[in-house]
N, C-alpha and C positions, 0 to 999 in steps of 0.2 A: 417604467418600461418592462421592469421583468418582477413581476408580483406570484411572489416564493406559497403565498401565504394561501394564492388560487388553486396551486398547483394539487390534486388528490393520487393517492394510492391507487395505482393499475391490478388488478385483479388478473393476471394474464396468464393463460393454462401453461406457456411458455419459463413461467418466470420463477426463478432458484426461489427466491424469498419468499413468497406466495406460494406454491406450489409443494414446494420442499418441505411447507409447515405440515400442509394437507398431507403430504406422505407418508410424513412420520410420526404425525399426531390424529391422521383420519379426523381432521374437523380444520374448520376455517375460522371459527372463533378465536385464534391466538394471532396478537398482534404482532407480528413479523417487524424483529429490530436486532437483527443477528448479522446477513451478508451486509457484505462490505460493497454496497452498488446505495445510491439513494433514492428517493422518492421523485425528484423532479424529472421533467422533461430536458431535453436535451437543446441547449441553442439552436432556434428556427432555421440558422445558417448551415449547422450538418444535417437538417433534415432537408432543405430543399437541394444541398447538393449531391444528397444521396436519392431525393425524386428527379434533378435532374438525368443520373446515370442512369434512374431504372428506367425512365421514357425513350431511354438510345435503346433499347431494347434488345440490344447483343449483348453477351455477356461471355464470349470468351474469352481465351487468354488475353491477360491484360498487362500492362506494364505502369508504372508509377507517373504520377506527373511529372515536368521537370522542374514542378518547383518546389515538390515538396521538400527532398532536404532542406532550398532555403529556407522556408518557413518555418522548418525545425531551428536550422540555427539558429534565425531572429526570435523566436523564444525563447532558450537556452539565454541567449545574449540578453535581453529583456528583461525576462526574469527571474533570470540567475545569475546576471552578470558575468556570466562564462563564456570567452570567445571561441570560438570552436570551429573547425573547418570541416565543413559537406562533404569531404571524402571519408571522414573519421564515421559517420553514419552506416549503422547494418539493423536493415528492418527485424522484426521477430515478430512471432504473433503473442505475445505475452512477456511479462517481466519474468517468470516461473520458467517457462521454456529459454529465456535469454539466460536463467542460472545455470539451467541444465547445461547447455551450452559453453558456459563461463567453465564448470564443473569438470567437462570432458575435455576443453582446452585446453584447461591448466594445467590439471592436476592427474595422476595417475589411480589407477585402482588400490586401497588400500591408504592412501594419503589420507593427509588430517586437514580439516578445514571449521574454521572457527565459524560461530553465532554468539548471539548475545542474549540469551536469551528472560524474561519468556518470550517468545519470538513465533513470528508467521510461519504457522506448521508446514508448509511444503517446503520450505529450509532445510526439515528435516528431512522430509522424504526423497528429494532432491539428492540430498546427499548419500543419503543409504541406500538408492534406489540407481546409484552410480557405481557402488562401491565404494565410497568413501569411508572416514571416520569421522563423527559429531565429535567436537568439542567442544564444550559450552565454556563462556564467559559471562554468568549470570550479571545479570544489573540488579542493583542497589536501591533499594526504595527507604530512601530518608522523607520526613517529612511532608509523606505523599507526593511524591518526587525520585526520578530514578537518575541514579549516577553508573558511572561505570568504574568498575571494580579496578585501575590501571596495574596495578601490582597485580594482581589476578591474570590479565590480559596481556603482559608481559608474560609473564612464566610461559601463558599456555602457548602464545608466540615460542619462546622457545624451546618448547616440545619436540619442533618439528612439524608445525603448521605450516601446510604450503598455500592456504586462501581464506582471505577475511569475507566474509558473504555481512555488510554492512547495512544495515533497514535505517534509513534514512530520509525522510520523519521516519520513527519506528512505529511501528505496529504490532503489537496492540498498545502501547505506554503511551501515544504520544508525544512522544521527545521530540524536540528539533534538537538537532545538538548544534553548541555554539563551534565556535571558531579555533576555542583556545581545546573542545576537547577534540576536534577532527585531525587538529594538526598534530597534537599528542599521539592517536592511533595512528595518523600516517605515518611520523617521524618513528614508532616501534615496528610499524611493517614495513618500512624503507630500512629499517637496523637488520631486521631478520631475516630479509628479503623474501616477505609475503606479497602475493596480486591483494589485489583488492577487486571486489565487484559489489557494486552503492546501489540499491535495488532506491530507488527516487521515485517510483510510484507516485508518492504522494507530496511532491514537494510541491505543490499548486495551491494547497489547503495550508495557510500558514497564515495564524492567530498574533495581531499585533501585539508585540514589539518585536516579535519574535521572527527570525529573518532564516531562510534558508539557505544555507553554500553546500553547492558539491567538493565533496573532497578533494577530487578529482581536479579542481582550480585554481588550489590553494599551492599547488608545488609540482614542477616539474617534472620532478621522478615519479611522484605518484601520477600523475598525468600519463605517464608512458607505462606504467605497470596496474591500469586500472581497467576496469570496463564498468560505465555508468550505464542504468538503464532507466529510461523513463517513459512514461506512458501518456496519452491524453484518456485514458479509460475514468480513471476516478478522479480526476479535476472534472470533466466534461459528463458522468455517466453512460458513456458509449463502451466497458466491458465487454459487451457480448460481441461485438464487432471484433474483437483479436486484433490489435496493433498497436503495436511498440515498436520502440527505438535502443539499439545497444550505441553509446559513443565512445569511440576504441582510439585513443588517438597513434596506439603503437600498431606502425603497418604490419610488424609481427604479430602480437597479437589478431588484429582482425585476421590475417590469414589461416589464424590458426583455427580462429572460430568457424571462417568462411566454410573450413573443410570438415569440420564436425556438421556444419549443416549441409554442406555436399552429401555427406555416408547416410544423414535419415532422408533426400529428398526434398531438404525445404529449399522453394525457391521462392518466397517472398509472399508481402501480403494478399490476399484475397481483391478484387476489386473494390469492396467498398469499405475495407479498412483503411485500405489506402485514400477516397477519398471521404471519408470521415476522419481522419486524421490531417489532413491536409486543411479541411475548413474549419476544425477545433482551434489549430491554430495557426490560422487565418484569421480566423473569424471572432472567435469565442472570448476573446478579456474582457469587454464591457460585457459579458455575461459573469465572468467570473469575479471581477470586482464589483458587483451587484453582490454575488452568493455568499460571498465573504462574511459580510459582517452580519449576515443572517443566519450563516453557520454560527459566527459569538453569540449571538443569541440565546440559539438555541443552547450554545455551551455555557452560560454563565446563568443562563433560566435551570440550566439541569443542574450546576452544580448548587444555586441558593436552595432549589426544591429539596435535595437529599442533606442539603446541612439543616433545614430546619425543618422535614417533615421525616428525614429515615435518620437520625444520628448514627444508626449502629454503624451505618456506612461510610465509609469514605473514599471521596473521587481523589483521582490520579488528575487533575485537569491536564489534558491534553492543548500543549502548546503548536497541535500541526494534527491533524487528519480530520474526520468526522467522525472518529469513534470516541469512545470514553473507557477507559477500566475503569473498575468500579472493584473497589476491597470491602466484600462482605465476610469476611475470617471472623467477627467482632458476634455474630451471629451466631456462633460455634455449629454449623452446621457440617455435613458432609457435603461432597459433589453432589454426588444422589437428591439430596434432601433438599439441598438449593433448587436442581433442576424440578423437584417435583412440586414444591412451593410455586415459582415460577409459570408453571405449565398450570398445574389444576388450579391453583388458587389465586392467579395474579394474570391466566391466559395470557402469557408476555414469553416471546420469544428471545431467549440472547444467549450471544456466542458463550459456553464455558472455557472460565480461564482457564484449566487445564490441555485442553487441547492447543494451545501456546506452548506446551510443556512442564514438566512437575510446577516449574518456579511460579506459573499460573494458577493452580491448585487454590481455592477460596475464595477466588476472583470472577467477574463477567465481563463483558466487552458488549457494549450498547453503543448502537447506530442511529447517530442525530442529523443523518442526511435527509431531514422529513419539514413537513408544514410545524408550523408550531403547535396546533391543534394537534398534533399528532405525538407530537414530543409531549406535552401534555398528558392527553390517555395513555399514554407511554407508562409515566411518571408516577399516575395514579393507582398506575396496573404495578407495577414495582411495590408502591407503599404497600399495597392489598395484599399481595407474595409474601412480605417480613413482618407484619405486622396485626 
């Protein structure tokens, strides 16, 4: 029913990935495997219910269905096994603008608020771009594998940290983390009394055996000192539509947020975030248990190709999202020198690890949300770049 393999590359004057290559490399010969959106089409159910809206053909002020929270909550409950109640819901139009929000709730100007990094660069700017202070809690790369540093993560807890900003699957590593390490940071941010805010973006894209929990589930205090956010943007590829979900289960908290988003203005989503959100999930799991294991695929086809055609490299397998890090340091190259390899001689576009943060530095970040044919010329464009 949903043949991944049909699906091709949109060319759209619109579109970050496409467009953004032509920008800033004046040419369209580089193959575009850098933003975090994929290649497929979107389930035929958010597209006819966003051509149903556009045929009502009014399009003012609008208000939400009333059923969308439940639909939220029955996936949350589904799958994530987290039971959660419809008033705990507060729309946002992104995960990035729910931090902001998380950021000016909590925390004061001047405050310290932890990462993990290398980590999703607006973390940072988020924070600095509030007044905050960065604190990093770098993770740990054993064995092509990242841990977190807990002795590290304690200390910097208590520094004087007043907010853990948690990327959950992380991005760019791929981590899912288990059970036994969520409980470990809530149980030190429940000592120190830090919020927590679980940026869950991606917890939809999760690579068997590997199982994703919100923090936020696992204990009742972190329950009431947390804000989860989650999105149907990249389980579904509807990003450009803007709509997320923050779930606040402390009635303090959410008031607290409500009123940060009273002072810029926001009153909610767009009409057809709202219903594109609504029919993702509704609609969308027999689309995304289809996508699943053709996302493995393509991850276990990427990682046999770099152990036996690039050795100098080595992957991070990613146990949750559709990206990959990739550790080319073995290469002894510079940032520079990667990116121009890359560009002129492998015409292959991908995110540098650096812009994750220094801990990123020698590293890339490649997006396997494509056809396999595509992952492929991907692959061969990579060897051509290092070799």
């Amino acid at each position: 029913m949903f043949d991944f393999d049909e699906q091709i590359n949109r060319l759209n004057t619109d579109s970050v990935k496409w467009n953004g290559i032509k920008m800033i490399y004046g040419t369209e010969d580089i193959l575009p495997m850098w933003v975090a959106d994929m290649d497929f089409a979107s389930p035929y159910q958010i597209k006819e219910a966003l051509m149903k809206r556009v045929e009502h053909g009014i399009f003012g002020y609008g208000v939400p269905s009333s059923e969308i929270n439940t639909v939220v909550k029955h996936w949350v409950k589904r799958r994530y096994k987290w039971d959660i109640k419809e008033e705990w819901l507060i729309p946002s139009s992104g995960v990035v603008t729910s931090i902001a929000f998380a950021i000016q709730a909590l925390t004061e100007k001047g405050d310290k608020v932890l990462i993990q990094t290398p980590v999703y660069y607006p973390f940072y700017s988020m924070i600095e771009n509030n007044g905050r202070k960065i604190v990093k809690n770098p993770l740990v790369l054993k064995n092509d594998k990242y841990e977190i540093d807990f002795n590290d993560f304690e200390d910097k807890l208590k520094s004087g940290v007043k907010l853990f900003i948690l990327c959950s699957p992380h991005n760019p590593v791929g981590r899912v983390w288990t059970r036994k390490e969520l409980e470990k940071m809530g149980e030190l941010c429940e000592r120190y009394g830090v919020y927590i805010v679980s940026d869950e973006i991606h917890a939809d894209i999760i690579y068997e055996p590997n199982v994703h929990t919100p923090m936020a589930s696992l204990n009742r205090y972190w329950e009431n000192n947390s804000i989860t956010c989650i999105a149907p943007s990249k389980t579904f590829n509807i990003p450009g539509l803007q709509a997320s979900v923050m779930i606040i289960p402390s009635s303090e908290i959410r008031e607290k947020v409500r009123t940060v988003q009273g002072t810029i203005g926001f009153h909610g989503l767009n009409i057809f975030g709202n219903v594109a959100m609504e029919a993702a999930y509704k609609y969308g799991e027999e689309w995304l248990e289809a996508l699943l294991p053709y996302l493995q695929k393509n991850r276990d086809a990427l990682i046999q190709f770099i152990r036996e055609e690039i050795p100098e490299l080595n992957v991070v397998a990613p146990e949750g999202t559709y990206l990959v890090w990739i550790d080319c340091r073995k290469l002894g190259l510079s940032d520079d020198e990667r990116k121009e390899r890359l560009i002129h001689r492998g015409k292959l576009g991908l995110e540098p690890g650096v812009k994750y943060g220094t801990e990123g530095a020698g590293f890339v970040r490649m997006n396997i949300g494509c056809t396999y044919k595509t992952l492929q010329d991907g692959l061969k464009r990579l060897k051509r770049a290092f070799t």
